[in-house]
MARLUMTOR-896292 format. One record per residue (C-alpha): residue in one letter; z, x, y; residue number from 0. Coordinates in nm, 2 decimals, padded with zeros to 4 digits. Example, Ala and Ser with C-alpha at 12.3 -4.5 7.8 and 13.67 -1.06 7.14 Angstrom:
2
+----+--------+--------+--------+-----+
: aa :     pz :     px :     py :   i :
+----+--------+--------+--------+-----+
:  A :  00.78 :  01.23 : -00.45 :   0 :
:  S :  00.71 :  01.37 : -00.11 :   1 :
+----+--------+--------+--------+-----+
This chain:
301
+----+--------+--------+--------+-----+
: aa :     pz :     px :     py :   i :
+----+--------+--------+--------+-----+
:  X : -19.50 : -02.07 : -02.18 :   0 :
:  X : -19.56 : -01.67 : -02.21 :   1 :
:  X : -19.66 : -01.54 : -01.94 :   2 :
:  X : -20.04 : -01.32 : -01.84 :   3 :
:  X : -20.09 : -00.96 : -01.92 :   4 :
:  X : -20.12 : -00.77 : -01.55 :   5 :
:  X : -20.46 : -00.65 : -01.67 :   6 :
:  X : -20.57 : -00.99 : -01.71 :   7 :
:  X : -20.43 : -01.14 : -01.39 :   8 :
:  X : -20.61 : -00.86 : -01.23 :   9 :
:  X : -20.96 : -00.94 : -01.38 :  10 :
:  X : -20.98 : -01.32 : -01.30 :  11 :
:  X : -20.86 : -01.19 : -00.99 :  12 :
:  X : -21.15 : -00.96 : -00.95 :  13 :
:  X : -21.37 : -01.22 : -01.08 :  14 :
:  X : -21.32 : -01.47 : -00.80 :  15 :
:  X : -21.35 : -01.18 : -00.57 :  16 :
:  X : -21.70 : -01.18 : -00.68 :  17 :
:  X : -21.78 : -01.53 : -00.77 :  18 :
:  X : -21.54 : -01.73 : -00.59 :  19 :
:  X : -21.69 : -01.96 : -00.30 :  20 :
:  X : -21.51 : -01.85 : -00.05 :  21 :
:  X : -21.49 : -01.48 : -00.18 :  22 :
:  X : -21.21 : -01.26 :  00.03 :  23 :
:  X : -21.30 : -00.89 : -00.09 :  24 :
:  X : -21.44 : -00.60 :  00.11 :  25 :
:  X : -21.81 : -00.63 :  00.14 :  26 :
:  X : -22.06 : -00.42 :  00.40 :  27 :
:  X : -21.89 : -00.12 :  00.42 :  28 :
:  X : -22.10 :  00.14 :  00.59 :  29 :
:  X : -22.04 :  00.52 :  00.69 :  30 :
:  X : -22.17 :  00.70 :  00.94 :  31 :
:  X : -22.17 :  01.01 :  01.02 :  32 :
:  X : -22.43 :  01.24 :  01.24 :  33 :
:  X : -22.62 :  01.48 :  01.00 :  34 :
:  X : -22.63 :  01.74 :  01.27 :  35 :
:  X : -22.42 :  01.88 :  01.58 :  36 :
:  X : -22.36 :  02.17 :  01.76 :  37 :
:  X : -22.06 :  02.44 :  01.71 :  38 :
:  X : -21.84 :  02.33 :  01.97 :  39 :
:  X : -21.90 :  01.98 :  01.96 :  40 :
:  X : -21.66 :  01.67 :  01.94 :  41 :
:  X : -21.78 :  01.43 :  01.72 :  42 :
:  X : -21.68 :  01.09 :  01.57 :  43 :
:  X : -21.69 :  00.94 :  01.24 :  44 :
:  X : -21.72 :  00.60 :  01.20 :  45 :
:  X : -21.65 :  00.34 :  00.89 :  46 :
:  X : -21.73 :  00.00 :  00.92 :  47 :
:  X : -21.59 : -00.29 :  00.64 :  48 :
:  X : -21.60 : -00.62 :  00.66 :  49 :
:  X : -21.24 : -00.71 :  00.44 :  50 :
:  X : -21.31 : -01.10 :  00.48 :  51 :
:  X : -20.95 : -01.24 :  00.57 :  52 :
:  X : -20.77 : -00.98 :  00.37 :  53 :
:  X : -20.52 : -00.73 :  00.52 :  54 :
:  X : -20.63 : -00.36 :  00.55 :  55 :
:  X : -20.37 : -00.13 :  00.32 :  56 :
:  X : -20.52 :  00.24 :  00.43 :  57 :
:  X : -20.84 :  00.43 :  00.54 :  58 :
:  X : -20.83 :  00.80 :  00.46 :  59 :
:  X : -21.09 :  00.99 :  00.56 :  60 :
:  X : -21.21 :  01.33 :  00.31 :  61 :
:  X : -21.41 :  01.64 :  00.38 :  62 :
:  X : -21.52 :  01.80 :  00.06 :  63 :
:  X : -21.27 :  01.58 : -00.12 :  64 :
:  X : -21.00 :  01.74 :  00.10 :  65 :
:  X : -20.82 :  01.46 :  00.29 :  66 :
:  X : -20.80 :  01.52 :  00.63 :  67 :
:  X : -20.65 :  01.19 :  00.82 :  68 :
:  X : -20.48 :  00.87 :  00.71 :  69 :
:  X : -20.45 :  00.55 :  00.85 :  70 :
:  X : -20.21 :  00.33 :  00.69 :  71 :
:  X : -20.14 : -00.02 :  00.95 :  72 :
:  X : -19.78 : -00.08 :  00.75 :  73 :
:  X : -19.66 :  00.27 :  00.83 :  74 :
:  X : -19.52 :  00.38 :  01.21 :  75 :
:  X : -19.72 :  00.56 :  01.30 :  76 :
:  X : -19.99 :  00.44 :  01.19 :  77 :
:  X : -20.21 :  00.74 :  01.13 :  78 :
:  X : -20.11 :  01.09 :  00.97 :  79 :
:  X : -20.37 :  01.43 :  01.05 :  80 :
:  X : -20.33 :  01.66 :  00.75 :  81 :
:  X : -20.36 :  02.02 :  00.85 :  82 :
:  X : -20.71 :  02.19 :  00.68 :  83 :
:  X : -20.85 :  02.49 :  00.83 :  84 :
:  X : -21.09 :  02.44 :  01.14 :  85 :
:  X : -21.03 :  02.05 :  01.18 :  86 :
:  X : -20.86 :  01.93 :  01.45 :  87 :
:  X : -20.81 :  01.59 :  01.49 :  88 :
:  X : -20.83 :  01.34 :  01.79 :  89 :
:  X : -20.54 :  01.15 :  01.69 :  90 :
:  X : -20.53 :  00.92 :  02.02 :  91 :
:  X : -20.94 :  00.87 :  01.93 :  92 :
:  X : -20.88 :  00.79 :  01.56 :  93 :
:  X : -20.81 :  00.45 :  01.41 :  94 :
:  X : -20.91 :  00.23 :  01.15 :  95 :
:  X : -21.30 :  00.24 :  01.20 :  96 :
:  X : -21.28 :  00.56 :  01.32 :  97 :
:  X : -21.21 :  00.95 :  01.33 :  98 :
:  X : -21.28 :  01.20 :  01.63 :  99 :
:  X : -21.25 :  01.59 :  01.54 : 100 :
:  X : -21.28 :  01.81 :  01.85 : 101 :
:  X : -21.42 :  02.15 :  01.87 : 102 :
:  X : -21.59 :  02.17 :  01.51 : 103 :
:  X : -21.74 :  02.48 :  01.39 : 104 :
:  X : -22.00 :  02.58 :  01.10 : 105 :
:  X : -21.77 :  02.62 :  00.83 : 106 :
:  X : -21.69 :  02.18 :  00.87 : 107 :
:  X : -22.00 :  02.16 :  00.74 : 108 :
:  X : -22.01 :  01.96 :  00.41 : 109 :
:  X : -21.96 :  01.62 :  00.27 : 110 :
:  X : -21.74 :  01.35 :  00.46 : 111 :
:  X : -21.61 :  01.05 :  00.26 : 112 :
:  X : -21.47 :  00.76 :  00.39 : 113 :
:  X : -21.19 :  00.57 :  00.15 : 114 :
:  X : -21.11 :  00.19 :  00.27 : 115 :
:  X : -20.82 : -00.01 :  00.04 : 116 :
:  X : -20.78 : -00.44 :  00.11 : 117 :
:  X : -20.40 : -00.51 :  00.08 : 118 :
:  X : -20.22 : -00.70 : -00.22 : 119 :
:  X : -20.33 : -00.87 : -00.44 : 120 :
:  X : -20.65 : -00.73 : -00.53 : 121 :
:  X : -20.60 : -00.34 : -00.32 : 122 :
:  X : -20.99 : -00.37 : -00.41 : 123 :
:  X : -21.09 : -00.01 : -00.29 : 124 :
:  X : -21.47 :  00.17 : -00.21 : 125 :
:  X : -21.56 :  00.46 : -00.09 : 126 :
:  X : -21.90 :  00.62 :  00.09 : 127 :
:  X : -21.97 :  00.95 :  00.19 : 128 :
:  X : -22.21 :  01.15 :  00.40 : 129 :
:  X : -22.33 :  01.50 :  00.48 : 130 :
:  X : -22.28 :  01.67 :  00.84 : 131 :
:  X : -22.42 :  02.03 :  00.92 : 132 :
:  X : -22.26 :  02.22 :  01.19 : 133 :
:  X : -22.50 :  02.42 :  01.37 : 134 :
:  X : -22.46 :  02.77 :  01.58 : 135 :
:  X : -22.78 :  02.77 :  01.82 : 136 :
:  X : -22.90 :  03.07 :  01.91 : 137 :
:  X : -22.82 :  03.22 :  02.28 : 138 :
:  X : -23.18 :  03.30 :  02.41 : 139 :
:  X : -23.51 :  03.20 :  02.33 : 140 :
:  X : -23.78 :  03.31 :  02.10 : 141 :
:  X : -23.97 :  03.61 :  02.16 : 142 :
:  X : -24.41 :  03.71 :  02.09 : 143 :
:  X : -24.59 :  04.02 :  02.10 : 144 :
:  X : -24.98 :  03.97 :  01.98 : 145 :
:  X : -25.16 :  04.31 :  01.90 : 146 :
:  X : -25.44 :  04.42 :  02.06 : 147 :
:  X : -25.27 :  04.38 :  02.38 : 148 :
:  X : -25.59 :  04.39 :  02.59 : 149 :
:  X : -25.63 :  04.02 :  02.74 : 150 :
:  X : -25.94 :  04.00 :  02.66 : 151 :
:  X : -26.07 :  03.97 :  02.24 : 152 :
:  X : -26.42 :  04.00 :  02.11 : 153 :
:  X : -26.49 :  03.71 :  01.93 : 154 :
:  X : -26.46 :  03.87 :  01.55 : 155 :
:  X : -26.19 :  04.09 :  01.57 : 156 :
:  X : -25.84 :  04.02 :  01.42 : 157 :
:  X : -25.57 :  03.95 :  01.65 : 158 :
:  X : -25.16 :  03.99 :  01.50 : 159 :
:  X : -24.90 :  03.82 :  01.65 : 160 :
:  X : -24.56 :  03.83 :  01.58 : 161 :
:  X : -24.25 :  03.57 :  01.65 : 162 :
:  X : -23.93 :  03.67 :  01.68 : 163 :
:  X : -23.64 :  03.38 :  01.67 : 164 :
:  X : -23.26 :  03.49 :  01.79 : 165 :
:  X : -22.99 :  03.51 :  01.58 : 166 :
:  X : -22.84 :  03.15 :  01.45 : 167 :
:  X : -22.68 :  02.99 :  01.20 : 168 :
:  X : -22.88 :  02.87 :  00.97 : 169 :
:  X : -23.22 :  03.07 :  01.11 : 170 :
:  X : -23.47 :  02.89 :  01.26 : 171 :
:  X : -23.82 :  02.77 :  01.09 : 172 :
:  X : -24.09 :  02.90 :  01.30 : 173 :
:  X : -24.41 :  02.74 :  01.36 : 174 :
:  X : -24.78 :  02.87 :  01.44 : 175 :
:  X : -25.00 :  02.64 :  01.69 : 176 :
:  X : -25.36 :  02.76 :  01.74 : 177 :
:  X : -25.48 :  02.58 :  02.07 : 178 :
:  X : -25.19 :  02.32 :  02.05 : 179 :
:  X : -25.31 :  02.29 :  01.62 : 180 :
:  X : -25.05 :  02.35 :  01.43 : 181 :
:  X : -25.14 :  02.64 :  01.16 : 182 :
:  X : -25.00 :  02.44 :  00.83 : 183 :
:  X : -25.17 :  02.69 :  00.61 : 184 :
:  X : -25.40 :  03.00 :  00.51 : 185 :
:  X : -25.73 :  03.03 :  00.50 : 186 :
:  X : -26.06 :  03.25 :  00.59 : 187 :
:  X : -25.95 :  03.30 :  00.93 : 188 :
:  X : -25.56 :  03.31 :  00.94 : 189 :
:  X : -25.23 :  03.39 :  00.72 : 190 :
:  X : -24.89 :  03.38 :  00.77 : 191 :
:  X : -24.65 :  03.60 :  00.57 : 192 :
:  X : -24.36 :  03.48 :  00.48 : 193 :
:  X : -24.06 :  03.40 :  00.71 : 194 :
:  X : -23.87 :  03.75 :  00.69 : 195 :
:  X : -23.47 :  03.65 :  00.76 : 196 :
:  X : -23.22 :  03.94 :  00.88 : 197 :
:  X : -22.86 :  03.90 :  00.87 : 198 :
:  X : -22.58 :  03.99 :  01.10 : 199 :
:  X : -22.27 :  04.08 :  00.90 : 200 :
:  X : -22.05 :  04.13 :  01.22 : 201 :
:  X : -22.15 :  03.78 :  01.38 : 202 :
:  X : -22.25 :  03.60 :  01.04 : 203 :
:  X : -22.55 :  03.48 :  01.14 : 204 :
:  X : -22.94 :  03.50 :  01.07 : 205 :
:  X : -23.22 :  03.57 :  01.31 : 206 :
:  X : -23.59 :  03.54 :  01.17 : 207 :
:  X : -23.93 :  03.68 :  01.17 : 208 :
:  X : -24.25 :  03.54 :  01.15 : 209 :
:  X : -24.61 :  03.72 :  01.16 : 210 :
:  X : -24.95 :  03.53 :  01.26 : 211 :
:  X : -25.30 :  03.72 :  01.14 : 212 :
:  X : -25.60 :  03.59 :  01.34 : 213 :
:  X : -25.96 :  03.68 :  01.28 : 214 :
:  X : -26.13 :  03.52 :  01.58 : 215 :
:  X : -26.44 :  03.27 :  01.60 : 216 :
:  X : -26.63 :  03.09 :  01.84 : 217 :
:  X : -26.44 :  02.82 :  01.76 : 218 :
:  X : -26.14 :  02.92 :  01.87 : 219 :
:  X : -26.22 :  03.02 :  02.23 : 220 :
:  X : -26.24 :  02.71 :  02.48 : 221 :
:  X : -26.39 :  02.75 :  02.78 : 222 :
:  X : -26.34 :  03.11 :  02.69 : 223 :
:  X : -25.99 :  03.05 :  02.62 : 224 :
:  X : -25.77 :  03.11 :  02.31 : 225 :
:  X : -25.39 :  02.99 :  02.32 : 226 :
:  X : -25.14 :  03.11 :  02.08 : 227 :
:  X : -24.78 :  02.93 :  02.05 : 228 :
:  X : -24.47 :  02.96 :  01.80 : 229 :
:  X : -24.21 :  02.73 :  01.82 : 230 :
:  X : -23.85 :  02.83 :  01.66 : 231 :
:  X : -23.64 :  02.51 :  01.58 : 232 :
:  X : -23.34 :  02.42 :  01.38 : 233 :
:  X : -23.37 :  02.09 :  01.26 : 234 :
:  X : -23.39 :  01.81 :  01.56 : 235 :
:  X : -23.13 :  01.94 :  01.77 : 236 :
:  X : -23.28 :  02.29 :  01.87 : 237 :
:  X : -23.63 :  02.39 :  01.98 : 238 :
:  X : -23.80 :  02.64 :  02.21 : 239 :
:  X : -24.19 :  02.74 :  02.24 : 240 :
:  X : -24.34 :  03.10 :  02.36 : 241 :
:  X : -24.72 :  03.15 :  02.38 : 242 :
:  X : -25.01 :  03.37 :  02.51 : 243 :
:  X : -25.32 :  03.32 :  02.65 : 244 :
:  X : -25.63 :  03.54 :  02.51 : 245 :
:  X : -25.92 :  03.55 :  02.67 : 246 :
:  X : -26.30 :  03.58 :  02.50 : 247 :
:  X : -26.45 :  03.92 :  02.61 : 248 :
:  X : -26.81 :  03.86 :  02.61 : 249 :
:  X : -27.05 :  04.13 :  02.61 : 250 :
:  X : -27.21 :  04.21 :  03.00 : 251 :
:  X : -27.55 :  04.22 :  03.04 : 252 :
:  X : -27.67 :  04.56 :  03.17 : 253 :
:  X : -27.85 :  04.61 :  03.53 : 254 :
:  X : -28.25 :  04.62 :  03.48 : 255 :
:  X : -28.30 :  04.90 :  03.79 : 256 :
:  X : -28.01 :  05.05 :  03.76 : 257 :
:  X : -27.70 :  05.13 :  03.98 : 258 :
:  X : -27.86 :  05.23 :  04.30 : 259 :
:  X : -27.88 :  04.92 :  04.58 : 260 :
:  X : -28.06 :  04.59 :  04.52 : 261 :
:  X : -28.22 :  04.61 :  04.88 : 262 :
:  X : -28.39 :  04.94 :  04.78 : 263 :
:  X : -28.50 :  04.87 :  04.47 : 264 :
:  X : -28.71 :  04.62 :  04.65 : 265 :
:  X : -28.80 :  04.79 :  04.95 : 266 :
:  X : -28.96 :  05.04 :  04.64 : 267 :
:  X : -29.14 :  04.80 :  04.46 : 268 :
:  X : -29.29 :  04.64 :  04.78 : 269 :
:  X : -29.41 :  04.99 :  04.89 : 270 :
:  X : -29.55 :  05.08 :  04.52 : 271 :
:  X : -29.74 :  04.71 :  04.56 : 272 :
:  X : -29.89 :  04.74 :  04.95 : 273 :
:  X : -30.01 :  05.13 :  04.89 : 274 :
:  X : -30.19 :  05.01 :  04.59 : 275 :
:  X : -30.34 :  04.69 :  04.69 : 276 :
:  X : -30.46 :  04.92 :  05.04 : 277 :
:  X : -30.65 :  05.16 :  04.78 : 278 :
:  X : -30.82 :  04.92 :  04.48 : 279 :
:  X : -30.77 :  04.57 :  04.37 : 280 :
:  X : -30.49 :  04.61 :  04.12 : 281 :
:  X : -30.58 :  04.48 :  03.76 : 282 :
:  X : -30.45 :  04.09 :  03.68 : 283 :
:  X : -30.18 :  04.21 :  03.43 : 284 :
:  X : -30.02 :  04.52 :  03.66 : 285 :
:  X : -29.99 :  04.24 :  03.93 : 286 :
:  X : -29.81 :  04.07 :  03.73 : 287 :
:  X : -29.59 :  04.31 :  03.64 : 288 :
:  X : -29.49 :  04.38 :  03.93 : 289 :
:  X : -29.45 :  04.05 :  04.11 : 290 :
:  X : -29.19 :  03.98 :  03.78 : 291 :
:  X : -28.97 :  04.31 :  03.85 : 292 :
:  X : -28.99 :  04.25 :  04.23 : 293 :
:  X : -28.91 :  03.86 :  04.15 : 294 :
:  X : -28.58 :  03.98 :  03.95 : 295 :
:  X : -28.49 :  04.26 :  04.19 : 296 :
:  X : -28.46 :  03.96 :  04.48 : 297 :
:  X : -28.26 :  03.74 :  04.24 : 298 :
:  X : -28.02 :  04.05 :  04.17 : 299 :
:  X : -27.95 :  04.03 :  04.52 : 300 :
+----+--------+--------+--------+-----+
């Protein structure tokens, strides 16, 4: 009896992998890996399988298609760290479900891919992969100036404030709030230009600009009150908030006698009043006059 071509032993073999009742393949396998940290960070990278019975032959672990660390249970040791710049490997935190890199900076950022192999017969092999950022905060928070610098705004006139976000890598996205509103877009009463980005060769990083034009209405004074915010952020794992407080500068009504003392003014009109009413009956509508000026003096008072 002639024996089975390799190639066909190996599909049957893959068949009852898949169909078989009591299937023994590597099923669930699941990667993760956090999609932002911070420069400086250790993190862990995890790989969960589920091989069903069968022996583990090797998990290697890839950044950008790179491979980075090994771990093989047949071979003594166990693990291997290859040497790529900027990782450093955990070895005593690594196994097979995991890998720890200490330390990681911005340029680790890129795709991580996790490679799990079942032993003989079958070495049925998958892969899944992931993408981490690696994040430089900025040192220091943001920064607003709002022109005119009065505190006080007729309601009207066009307010400009400007945010300022330190330098980071990648910038920061800033954000406008109008009275704890977000500003989410132009329109008749405010614009905002377009993020303005400056780089720092020396440090490689990228702080960013952000400019807030405000013509003001009644609407956006409460109780008197306008409050202007920007929030820089980086994703989830960095935000800070700056804002100002403007104040409605309503127009004063002037003083009806003037800016001599409120007790004279009255003593005046009382002593206009009693001469006249000692000489002739004053008319109906002079009286009146003057009772109103001397009622407003007193409430002046």
């Amino acid at each position: 009896m002639s024996k089975l071509p390799m190639n066909v032993i190996f599909f049957a073999a893959v068949l009852v992998c898949f169909f078989g009742r009591e299937a023994l393949c590597l099923k669930a396998m699941r990667i993760r890996v956090p999609s932002v940290v911070k420069s400086g960070d250790t993190v862990t990278l995890s790989c969960e399988y589920d091989l069903e019975q069968v022996a583990l032959y090797s998990v290697k672990w890839y950044r950008n298609d790179e491979e980075f660390y090994r771990f093989v249970p047949k071979e003594s040791p166990p693990y291997r760290a290859f040497a790529l710049p900027h990782i450093n490997v955990d070895t005593s935190k690594s196994g097979p479900t995991e890998v720890t890199l200490r330390g990681v900076r911005k340029e680790l950022s890129g795709d991580y891919k996790c490679e799990v192999s079942a032993d003989a017969p079958l070495f049925h092999t998958d892969i899944k992969g992931a993408h981490m950022i690696v994040v430089d905060l900025p040192i220091g928070d943001p920064v607003m100036s709002i022109e005119p610098s009065a505190a006080k705004v007729e309601i009207g006139k066009k307010i400009t404030a400007r945010c300022y976000a330190p330098a980071s890598d990648p910038p920061a996205n800033i954000t406008w709030f109008i009275n704890d509103d977000q500003v989410a877009s132009n329109n008749s009463a405010t614009k905002i230009s377009r993020l303005e980005v400056e780089i720092d060769q020396d440090l490689d990083l990228k702080s960013s600009k952000s400019k807030l034009d405000l013509t003001t209405t009644r609407s956006h004074f409460v109780h008197g009150l306008l409050t202007i915010k920007c929030r820089a952020s980086i994703f989830s794992i960095w935000q800070q908030t700056v804002g100002t407080n403007v104040r409605e500068d309503s127009p004063q009504l002037a003083s009806v006698l003037g800016s001599t003392s409120s007790q004279s003014h009255t003593d005046q009109v009382i002593e206009i009043i009693s001469s006249n009413s000692s000489s002739h009956q004053l008319p109906t509508k002079n009286a009146s006059f003057f009772f109103s000026v001397l009622t407003i003096v007193v409430l002046m008072r």
